[in-house]
N, C-alpha and C positions, 0 to 999 in steps of 0.2 A: 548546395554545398554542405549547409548542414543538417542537424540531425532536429531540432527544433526551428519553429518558425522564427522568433523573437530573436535569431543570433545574426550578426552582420558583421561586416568591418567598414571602419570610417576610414577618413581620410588620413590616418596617421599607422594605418595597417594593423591596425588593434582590432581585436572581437568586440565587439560592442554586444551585451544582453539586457533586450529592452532600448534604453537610451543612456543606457551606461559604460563606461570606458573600462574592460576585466583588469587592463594593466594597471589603470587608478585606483582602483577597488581594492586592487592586491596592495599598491603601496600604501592606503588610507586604513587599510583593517588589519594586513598582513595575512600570510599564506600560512598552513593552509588556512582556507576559507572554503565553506559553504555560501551559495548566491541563489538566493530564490526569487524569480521574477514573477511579484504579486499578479501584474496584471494579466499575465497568461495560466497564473494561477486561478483567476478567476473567472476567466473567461472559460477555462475548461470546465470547471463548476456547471455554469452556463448551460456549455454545452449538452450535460447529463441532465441535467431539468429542465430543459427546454424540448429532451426526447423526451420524456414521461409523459410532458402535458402534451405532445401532441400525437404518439402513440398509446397512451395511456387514456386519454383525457384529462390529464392532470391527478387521476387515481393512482399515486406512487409516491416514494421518496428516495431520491438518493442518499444513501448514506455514504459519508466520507470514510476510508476505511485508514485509520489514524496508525495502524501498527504501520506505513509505511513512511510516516513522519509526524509525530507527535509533541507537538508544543502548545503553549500558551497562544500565541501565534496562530499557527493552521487553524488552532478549534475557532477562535476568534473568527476568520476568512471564512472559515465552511460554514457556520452559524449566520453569518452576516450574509453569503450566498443563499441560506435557506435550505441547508443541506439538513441530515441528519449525522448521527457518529456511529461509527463501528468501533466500541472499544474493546479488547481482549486479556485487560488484565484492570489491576485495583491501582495500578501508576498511571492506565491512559485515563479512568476512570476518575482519576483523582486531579485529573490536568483538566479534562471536560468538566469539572464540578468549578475547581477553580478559574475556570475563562469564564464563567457566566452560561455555558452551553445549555440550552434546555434540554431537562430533561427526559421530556415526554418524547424526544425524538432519538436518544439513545437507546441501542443495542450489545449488549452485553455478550461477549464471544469469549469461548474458551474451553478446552477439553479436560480440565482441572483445577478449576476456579475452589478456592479455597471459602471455610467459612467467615473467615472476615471479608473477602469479595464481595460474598453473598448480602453478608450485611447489610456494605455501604454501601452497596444497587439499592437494595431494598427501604432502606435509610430512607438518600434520595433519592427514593421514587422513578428509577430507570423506568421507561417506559417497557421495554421486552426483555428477557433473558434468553437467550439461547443456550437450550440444555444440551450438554452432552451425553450423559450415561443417566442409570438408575439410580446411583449413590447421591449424584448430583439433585437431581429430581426430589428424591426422600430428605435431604438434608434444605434446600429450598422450601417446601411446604410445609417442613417446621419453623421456618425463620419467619416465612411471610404469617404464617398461623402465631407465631409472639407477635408480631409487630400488627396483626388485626390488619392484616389487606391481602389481597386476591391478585395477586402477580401475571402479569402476563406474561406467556413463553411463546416460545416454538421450540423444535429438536433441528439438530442439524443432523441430516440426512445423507448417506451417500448413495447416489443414484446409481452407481456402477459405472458411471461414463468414463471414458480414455479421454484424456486431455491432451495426448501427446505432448507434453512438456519435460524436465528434469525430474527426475523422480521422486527428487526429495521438494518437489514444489508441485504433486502430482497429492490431491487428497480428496478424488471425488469414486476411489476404486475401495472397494470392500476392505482392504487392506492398509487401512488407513487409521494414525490414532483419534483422528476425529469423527463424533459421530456413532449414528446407529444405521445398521444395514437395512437395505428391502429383502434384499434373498433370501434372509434367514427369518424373515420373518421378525425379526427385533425392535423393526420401525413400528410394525402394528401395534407388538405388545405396549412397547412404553407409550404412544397415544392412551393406547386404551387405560393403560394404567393410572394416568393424569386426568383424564376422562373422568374419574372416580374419587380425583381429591376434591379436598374443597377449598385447598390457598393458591392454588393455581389454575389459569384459565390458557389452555394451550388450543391458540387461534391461530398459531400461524406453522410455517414450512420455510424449513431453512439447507440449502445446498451453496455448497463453493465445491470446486472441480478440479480449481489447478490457477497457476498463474502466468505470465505471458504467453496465451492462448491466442493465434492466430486464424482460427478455425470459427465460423460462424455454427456451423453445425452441432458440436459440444453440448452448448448454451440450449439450442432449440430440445435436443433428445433430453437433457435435463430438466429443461421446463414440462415437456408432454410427458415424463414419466414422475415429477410430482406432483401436476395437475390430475392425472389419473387415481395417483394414490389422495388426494384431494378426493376427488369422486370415490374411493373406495371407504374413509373415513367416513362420510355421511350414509354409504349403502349401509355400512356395518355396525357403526357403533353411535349412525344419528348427530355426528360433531361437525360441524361448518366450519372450515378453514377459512377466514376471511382475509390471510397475509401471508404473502410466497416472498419471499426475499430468495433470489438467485445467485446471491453472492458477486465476487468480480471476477479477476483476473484477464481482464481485455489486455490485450499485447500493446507494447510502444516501442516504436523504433529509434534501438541503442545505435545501431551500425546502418551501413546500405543495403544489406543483405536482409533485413528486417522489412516486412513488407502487412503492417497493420493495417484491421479492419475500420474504416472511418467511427465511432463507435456508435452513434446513432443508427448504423447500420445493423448491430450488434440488438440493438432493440425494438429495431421497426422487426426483424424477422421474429425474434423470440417472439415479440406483442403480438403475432399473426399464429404463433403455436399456441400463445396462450388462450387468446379466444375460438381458433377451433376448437379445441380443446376440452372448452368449459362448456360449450354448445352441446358438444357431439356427448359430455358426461351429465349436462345438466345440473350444474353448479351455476355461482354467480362468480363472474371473474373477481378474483381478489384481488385489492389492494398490494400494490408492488415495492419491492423494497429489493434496491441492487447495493452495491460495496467497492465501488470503482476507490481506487486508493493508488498505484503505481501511473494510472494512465492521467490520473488529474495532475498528480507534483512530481513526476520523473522529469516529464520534457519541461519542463519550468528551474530545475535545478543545474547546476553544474559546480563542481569542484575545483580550486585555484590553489595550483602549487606552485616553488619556485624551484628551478632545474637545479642542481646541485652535480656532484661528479660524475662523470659520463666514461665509459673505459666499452672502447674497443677490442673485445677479443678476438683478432685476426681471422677468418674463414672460418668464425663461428656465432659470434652476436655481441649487437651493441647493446647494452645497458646504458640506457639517461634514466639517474638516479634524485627523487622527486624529496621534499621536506614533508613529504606525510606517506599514507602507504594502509594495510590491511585495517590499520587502528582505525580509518574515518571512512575505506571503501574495504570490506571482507569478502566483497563477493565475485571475486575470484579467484579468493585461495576457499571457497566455499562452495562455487559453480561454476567455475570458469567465464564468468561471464566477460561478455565483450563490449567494450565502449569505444564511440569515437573520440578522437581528443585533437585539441591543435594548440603548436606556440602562440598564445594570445599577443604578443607582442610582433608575432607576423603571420597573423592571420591570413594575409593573402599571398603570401608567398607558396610557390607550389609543395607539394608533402612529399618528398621523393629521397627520403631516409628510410629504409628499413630497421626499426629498433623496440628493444623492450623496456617499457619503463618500469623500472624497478623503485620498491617504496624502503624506506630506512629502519624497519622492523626487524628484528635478527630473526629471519626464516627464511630459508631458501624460495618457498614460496608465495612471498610476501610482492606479488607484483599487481599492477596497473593493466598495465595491456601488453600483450606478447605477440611477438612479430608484427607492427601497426607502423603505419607509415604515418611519417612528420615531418613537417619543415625542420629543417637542420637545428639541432637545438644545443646551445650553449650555458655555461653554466650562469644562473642569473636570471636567464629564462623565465617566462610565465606562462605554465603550464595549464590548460583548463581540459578536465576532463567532462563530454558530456552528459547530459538525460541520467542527472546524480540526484535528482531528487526523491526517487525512493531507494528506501531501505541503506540507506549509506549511515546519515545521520542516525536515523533511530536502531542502527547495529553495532554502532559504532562503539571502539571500546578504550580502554587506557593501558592497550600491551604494550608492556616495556617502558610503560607509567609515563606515556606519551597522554601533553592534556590534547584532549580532542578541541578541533575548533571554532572558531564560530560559526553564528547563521547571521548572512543581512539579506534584508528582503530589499526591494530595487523597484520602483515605479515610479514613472512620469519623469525619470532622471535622477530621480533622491534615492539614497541608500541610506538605512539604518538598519541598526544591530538589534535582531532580534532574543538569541541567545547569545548571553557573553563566551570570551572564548576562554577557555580552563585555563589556570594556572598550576604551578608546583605545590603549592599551599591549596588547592581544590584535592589534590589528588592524598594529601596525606590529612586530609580533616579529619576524615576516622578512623585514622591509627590510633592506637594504643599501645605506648611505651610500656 
């Protein structure tokens, strides 16, 4: 019935997520609300290290890829999993520094990382940097050269693959701001060029392709075509790749229509690319490093609002109009995306309303889900949208100086507040009269 495993309803016709009551939740925290259930939070963790070691042999890391929820929070959970971090700016970096996160196992991402970035990687002793362009490169192995240390990198690489996704979530095609090409030959140059400094030691190979990929395939032509260029690095210029990080974008099912790859699946076959691969070039297989981020904390998440005015426009559509809207979920007035949702308050009552839920944002296109069927819903309602736990929170914004709101994480039945939730006085702290 739904769209995550850990969702139910008890005896009282409520959702339950985890061993939690969403209607309690709603009236203990108030709406909206963010709800992340830790322990399926963790378990999915799990599930990505637990294919490494046994397709890997334990030769890998997952990195948690944090731009899809970044708190004090996650880093803490994916650190205590054993994960690594995918950070892509100097705020996820500075949240990882402040959880305690080691930093030998972060990854530093981004197609314009600025020179204070660079810094305070560098600082604290980030474990990798993933370089984007040449500018980036020249300005790095002066920073690491003041500060007397030998940085490690890789380039992010676009392999030319089609991910068949949304276009604006599509970044593994030539045409892409991230990244150096193979076609053009740009990938060799800047090896070769880093090749030759002396504050940088570029050991590894770095590709992402797209994001809610449902296609096994993608992944595999990705891997055998920088495993190649792997073997072409050492024919030509003598440099031993020792670490491919493949990036993520494993697909999770928002709707019924969403039909994901189990994701260990996702890495038993790549794992079988990589080592023919490395046999048939004569390399040694590298150390593996993937970026799963939407598939660990999407089905873990879900969003709680309360129904608010509902208007029936005759032989045209019903709007049920929600207390939150584009400010805490954008991405549907940004991809149209589609989510399942039910009255948590009756849960088990059949869905057999056709309606749009509309958010309180002055935009016409400020909606929830469009044409989506639901138990009849009245105003008062407890609305839970699902599989919100990527990219909701961390896109989230203060249009129409609405405060965003909270996060409580949910396990073994206890709920507590991770991030508080804004106030009025949050949003004009740094004004200036």
């Amino acid at each position: 019935m739904f769209v995550s495993e850990d969702l139910s309803v008890n005896s009282k016709n409520h959702l339950v997520i985890g061993e939690n009551d969403t209607v309690e939740l709603a009236k203990e925290f108030g709406t909206p609300l963010y709800v992340l259930d830790e322990d399926l939070l963790r378990k999915n963790c799990r599930v990505y290290r637990n294919a490494i070691d046994k397709y890997y042999g334990g030769n890998g890391l997952v990195l948690y890829a944090n731009k899809a929820f970044c708190t004090l929070y996650t880093c803490r959970v994916a650190a205590e999993e054993g994960l690594g971090a995918d950070v892509v700016s100097g705020g996820e970096l500075y949240t990882a520094i402040k959880a305690g996160f080691p930093m030998d196992r972060i990854y530093f991402h981004g197609n314009n990382k600025t020179a204070q970035e660079l810094e305070m990687a560098v600082e604290n002793g980030v474990g990798h940097i993933v370089v984007d362009n040449v500018y980036e490169l020249e300005m790095l192995n002066e920073i690491a050269a003041k500060h007397g240390v030998v940085q490690n990198i890789m380039f992010r690489i676009k392999p030319g693959v089609d991910a068949h996704t949304h276009s604006f979530i599509r970044t593994g095609q030539i045409d892409s701001k991230f990244g150096v090409a193979l076609e053009n030959g740009e990938a060799f140059e800047i090896y070769e060029r880093a090749h030759k400094m002396t504050n940088v030691n570029p050991d590894g190979l770095h590709c992402h392709i797209g994001s809610q990929i449902f296609d096994v395939e993608p992944f595999c032509q990705a891997a055998e075509i920088l495993m190649n260029f792997a073997g072409d690095l050492k024919d030509k210029l003598g440099l031993e790749i020792t670490k491919l990080n493949l990036g993520g974008g494993y697909g999770i099912m928002y709707t019924e229509k969403d039909d994901p790859v189990p994701y260990d699946e996702y890495i038993k076959h790549v794992s079988e690319v990589v080592k023919r691969t490395a046999e048939k070039r004569g390399i040694n297989i590298p150390f593996i490093l993937m970026e799963p981020g939407r598939s660990i904390i999407a089905p873990a998440g879900i969003t709680l609002y309360t129904v608010g005015g509902i208007k029936d426009i005759k032989n045209v559509r019903k709007y049920v109009s929600v207390d939150g809207g584009m400010g805490d979920n954008p991405r549907y007035i940004l991809y149209e995306s589609e989510y399942a949702a039910v009255i948590a308050n009756k849960a088990g009552d059949p869905a057999d309303e056709l309606v749009t839920v509309a958010g309180k944002c002055c935009e016409s296109g400020d909606l929830l889900l469009k044409d989506a069927m639901l138990q009849k819903a009245e105003a008062g309602d407890i609305l839970a949208v699902l599989a919100t736990g990527a990219y909701n929170y961390s896109m989230a914004s203060n249009y129409n100086r609405i405060p965003r709101p909270a996060v409580v994480a949910v396990s073994g039945g206890k709920a507590k507040v991770v991030v508080k939730r804004e106030t009025y006085e949050d949003i004009i702290k740094n004004d200036v009269l």
